[in-house]
N, C-alpha and C positions, 0 to 999 in steps of 0.2 A: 383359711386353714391351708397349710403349707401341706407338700405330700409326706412327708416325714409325718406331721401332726395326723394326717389322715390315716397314714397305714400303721400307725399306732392305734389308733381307734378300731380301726378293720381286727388287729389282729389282738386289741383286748376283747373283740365280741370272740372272736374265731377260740380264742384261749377260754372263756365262760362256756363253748358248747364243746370242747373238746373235754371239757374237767366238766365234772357234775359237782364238785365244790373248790373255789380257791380260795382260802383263807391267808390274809396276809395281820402280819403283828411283830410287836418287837415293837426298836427304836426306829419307825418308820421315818424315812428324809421329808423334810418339807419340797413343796413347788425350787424353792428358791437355792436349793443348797447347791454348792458349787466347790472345786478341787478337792474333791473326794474319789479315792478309789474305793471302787467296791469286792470286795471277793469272796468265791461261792463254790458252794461244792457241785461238781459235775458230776450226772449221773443219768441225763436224760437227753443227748445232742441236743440240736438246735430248739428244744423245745425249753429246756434251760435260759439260756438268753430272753425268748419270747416269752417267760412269765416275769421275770426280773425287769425286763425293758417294760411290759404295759402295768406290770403292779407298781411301784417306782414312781410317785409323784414327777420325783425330776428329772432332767434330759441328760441321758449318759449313752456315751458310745462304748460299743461293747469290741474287747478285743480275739481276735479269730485267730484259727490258724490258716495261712495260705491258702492251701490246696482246697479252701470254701471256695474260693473266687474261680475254682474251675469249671464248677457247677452250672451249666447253663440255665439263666433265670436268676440262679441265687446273686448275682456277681451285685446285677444291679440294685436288690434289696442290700445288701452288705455295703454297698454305698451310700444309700440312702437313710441308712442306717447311723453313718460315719462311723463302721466299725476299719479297725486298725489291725492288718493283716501280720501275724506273726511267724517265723519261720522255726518249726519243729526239728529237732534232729531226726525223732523215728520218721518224717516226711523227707526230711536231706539229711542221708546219713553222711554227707562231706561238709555239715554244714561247722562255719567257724564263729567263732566267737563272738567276731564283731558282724555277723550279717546281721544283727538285729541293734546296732547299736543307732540306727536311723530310726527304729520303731521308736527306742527310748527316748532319745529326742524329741519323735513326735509326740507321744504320750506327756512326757515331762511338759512341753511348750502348753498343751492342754491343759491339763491340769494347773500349773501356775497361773492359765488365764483365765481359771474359772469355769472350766469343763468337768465332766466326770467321765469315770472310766471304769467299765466291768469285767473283769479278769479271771479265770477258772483258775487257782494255782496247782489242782494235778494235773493238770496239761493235758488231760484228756477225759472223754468219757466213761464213767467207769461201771461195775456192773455189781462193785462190791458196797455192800451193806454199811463201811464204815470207811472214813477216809485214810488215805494211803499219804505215804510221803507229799510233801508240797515244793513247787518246782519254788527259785527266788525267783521268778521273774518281777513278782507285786513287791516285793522290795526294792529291787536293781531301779523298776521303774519312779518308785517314789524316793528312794534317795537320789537318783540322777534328778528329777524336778529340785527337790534340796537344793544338789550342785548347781542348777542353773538359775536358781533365784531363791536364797535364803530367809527373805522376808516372809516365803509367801507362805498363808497359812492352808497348809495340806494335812488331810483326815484321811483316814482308810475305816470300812468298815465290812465284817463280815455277815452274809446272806447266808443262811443253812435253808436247802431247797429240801422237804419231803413229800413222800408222793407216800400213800398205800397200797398201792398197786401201778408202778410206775410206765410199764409199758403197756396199762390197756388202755383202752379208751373209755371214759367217763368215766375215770377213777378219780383221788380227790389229791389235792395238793397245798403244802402251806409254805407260802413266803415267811421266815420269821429275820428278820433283822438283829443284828447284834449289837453292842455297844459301839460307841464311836469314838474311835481314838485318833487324838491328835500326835502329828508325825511330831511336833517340838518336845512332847513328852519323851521320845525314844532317846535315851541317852548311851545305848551302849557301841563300842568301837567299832562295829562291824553293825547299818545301820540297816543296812538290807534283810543282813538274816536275822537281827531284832524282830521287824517286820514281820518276817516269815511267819517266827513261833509264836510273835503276838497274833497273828491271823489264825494258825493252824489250832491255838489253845483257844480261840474263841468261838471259832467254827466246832471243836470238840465240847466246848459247854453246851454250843444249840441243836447241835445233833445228838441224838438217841442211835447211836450204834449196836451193830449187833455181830452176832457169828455168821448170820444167813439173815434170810430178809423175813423169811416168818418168825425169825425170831426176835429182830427187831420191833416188828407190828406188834406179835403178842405181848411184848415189856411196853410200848404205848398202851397199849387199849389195858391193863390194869395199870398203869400210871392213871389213867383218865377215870379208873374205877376211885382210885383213893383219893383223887381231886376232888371227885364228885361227896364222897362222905365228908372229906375236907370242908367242903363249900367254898374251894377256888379253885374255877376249871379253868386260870388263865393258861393262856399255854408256856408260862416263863413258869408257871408251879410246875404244869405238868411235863416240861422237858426234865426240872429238877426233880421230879419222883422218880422221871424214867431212868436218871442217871446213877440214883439211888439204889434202886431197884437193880440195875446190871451190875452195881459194885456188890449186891447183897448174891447175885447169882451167883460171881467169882467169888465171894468169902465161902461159899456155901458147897463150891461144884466138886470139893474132894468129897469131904465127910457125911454130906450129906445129898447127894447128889441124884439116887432113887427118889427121894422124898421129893427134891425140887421137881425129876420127873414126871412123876405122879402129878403133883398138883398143878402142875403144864397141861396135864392133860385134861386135867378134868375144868380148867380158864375153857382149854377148846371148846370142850365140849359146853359149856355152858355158854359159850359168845354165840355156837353154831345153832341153840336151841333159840337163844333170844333172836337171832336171825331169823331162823322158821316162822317163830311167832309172830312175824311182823311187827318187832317193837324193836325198843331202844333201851340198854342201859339204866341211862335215863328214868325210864319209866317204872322197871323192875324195882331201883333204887327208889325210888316214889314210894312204892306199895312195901318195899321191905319198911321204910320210915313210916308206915300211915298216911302220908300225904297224898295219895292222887288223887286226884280231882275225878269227881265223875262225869266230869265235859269226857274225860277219853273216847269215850265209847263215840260220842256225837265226833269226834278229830276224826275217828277212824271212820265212820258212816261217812263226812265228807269225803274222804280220800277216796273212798272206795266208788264213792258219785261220781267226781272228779272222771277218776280213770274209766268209766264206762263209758260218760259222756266222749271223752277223744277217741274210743275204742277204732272206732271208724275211719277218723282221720290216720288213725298209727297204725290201720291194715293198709288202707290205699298207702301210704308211704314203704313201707313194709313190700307189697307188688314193686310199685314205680322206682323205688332205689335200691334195690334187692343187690342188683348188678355191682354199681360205684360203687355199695358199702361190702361188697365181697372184695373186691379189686386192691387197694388196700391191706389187706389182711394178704391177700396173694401175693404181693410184692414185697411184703416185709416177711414170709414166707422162703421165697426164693433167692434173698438177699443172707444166706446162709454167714454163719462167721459176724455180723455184726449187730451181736443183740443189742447193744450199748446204743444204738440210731433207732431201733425198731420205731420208736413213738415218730420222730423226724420223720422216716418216712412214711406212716401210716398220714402224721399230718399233712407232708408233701404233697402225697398223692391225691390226696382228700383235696383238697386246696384246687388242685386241678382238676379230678374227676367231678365230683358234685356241682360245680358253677354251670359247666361243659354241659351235663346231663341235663341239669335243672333248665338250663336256659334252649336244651335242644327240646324238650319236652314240650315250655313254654310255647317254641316257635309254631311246635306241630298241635298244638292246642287253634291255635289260630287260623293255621290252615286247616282243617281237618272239622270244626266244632261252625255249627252255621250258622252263628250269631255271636258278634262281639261280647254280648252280654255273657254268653257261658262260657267263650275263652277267656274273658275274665275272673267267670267262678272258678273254674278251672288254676288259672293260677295262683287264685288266692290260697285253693287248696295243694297244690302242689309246690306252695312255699311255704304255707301252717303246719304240712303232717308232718316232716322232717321233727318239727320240735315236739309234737305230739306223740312220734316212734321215740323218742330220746326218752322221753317220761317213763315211757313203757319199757322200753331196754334197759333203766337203771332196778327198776322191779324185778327183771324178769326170771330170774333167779328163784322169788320170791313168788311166782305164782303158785303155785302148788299151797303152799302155807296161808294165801289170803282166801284162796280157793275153800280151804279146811276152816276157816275165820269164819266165813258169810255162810257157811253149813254149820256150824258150832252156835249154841245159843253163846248170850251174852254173859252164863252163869261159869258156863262152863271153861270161856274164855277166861274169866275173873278168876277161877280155879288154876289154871295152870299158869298164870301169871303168880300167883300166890305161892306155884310149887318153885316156879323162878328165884323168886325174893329169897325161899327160904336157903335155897344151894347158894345164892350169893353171900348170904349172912354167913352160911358154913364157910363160902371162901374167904369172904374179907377177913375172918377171925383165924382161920389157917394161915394165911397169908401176913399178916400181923403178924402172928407166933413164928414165924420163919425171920420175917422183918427183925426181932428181938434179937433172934438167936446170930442172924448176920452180923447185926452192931455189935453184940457183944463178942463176938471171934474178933 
């Protein structure tokens, strides 16, 4: 295994504990696919690239902008990476025309020989909810390969990156992929900005946009409500209900716009209660249909096994990392003015803090513990609880609510699961009649 091949592997485990879900779907590439550009919406710094590069069956080099490679540390991953350093104007505000016209070259030579290429075309970070203009650079570069060998058969495709919570940590994320279009298809005189809008209108079909970010989320999670009655929760249905659903808000937001209020409100309040409850959706939707199963009860009795059983190991971790997992949060704290990196550097630091600690901990285990055998135990647990605190910090929100579960008989839980289903049936049926009234404006 090459180092490239390696610190791919490193940094898919690294990207599975930083995300506590990554879902990837769409026209996913095969192993094998080659002179393809890729293009993706930016919204999360370098923590973008690092889900695109280890979800991504095949080997693509990602293009940067310069002032990465000042980074000490970073220069050398960026190399090893084989990414392809671009020159920004907001970076060189004297920059001309042709100082990237060497990138192009390079990228084009790539690409026609059967490389891939992944490219942000807003040309930067951004922190807005829906996408903004797109730079042509994904054009210029794929009609320049064109120009330098016409034969060759070149594809572009675009990535929509969502997060539901995108600068915390262990929130969730979904790779979805879009269709793949071949550059021979692009017929119009101007080949580059073809490109553009074919990217920017496709990236607009996979993305679920919004005015703000909660409000983006809230038009998912009832897209995922009417999927679910539907009975296809693919997420190519449910991006298309979400897109529905924002076109049904804009027919709706003069005339009736209290009403959509209102009933925004009361989606909150009914997602926040399902939260409390320790359940899912999912589940409510079950008991609203007659379907659950009366395993529930035994799911949840596991779970709750489960987590007692690691209680111990997620407190010693809990002590022993208290420090590195504050340290992080401090430094993307102090890094005022660029929320747009916060996750970058929360990962950065992490990357560094936690190996450093873990392995200082490791050493003094050994010296300090008067037999091999317990500096052993010792390690074994002081690399276990870390994953065992991780369990317990995606709940932890949620204690209070499980806490009120294992004090609640089982009758009583069944009752308010019952009072759930019924407000959901009142919404899906409100929610509908609003749906009617949208189409019909």
């Amino acid at each position: 295994m090459g180092v490239r091949s390696a610190l791919l592997v490193l940094f898919r485990r690294l990207a599975r504990i930083y995300f506590r879900e990554i879902e990837v779907a769409g026209e996913v590439p095969h192993p094998g696919t080659g002179g393809r550009l890729f293009a993706a919406n930016h919204v999360n710094g370098l923590v973008d690239p690092i889900l695109v590069l280890t979800q991504t069956p095949c080997r693509i080099s990602p293009v940067a902008k310069s002032t990465l490679w000042k980074i000490p540390g970073l220069q050398w991953l960026l190399e090893t990476a084989e990414a392809v350093p671009i020159v920004r104007r907001r970076d060189v505000p004297g920059k001309s025309e042709g100082d990237n016209e060497a990138v192009f070259a390079r990228v084009a030579k790539h690409l026609v020989t059967g490389g891939n290429i992944l490219i942000f075309p807003e040309g930067t970070s951004l922190i807005e909810p829906h996408l903004l203009a797109l730079r042509s650079g994904a054009g210029q570069m794929l009609s320049r390969s064109v120009a330098e060998e016409a034969g060759a058969e070149l594809t572009f495709q675009a990535v929509a990156l969502e997060f539901d919570e995108r600068d915390v940590f262990r929130s969730r994320s979904l790779v979805l992929f879009g269709p793949v279009r071949r550059v021979a298809d692009m017929h119009g005189e101007d080949l580059a900005q073809e490109i553009t809008d074919a990217i920017r209108t496709d990236l607009s079909e996979l993305l679920v946009e919004g005015a703000s970010w909660e409000e983006r989320i809230l038009v998912v999670r009832v897209a995922e409500m009417f999927a679910k009655d539907a009975g296809d929760t693919s997420l190519e249905h449910v991006n298309q209900l979400g897109r529905r659903i924002t076109q049904a808000r804009h027919a709706l937001a003069g005339s009736s716009s209290a009403e959509v209020h209102a009933i925004e409100a009361r989606i909150r309040d009914y997602l926040a209660r399902v939260e409390r409850e320790e359940t899912s959706d999912d589940v409510v939707a079950r008991v609203a249909r007659g379907t659950l199963s009366p395993a529930l009860e035994h799911e949840r009795i596991a779970r709750v096994a489960t987590a007692v059983i690691t209680l111990p190991l997620a407190l010693i971790a809990t002590v022993v990392y208290w420090l590195p997992y504050q340290l992080p949060r401090f430094v993307t704290r102090k890094l005022k003015g660029d929320p747009d990196v916060a996750s970058t550097y929360k990962l950065g630091v992490g990357l560094v803090v936690f190996p450093l600690w873990a392995a200082t901990a490791i050493a003094l285990a050994f010296l300090v513990l008067p037999s091999n055998e317990l500096a052993l135990l010792a390690t074994a647990v002081l690399l276990a609880s870390p994953f065992s605190a991780l369990a317990w910090l995606d709940r932890w929100d949620r204690l209070a609510a499980r806490s009120s579960n294992l004090l609640a008989p089982s009758e009583e839980r069944r009752e308010r699961l019952v009072a759930l289903a019924a407000e959901r049936t009142t919404l899906m049926r409100d929610l509908d009649t609003l749906r009617e009234r949208a189409e019909a404006a």
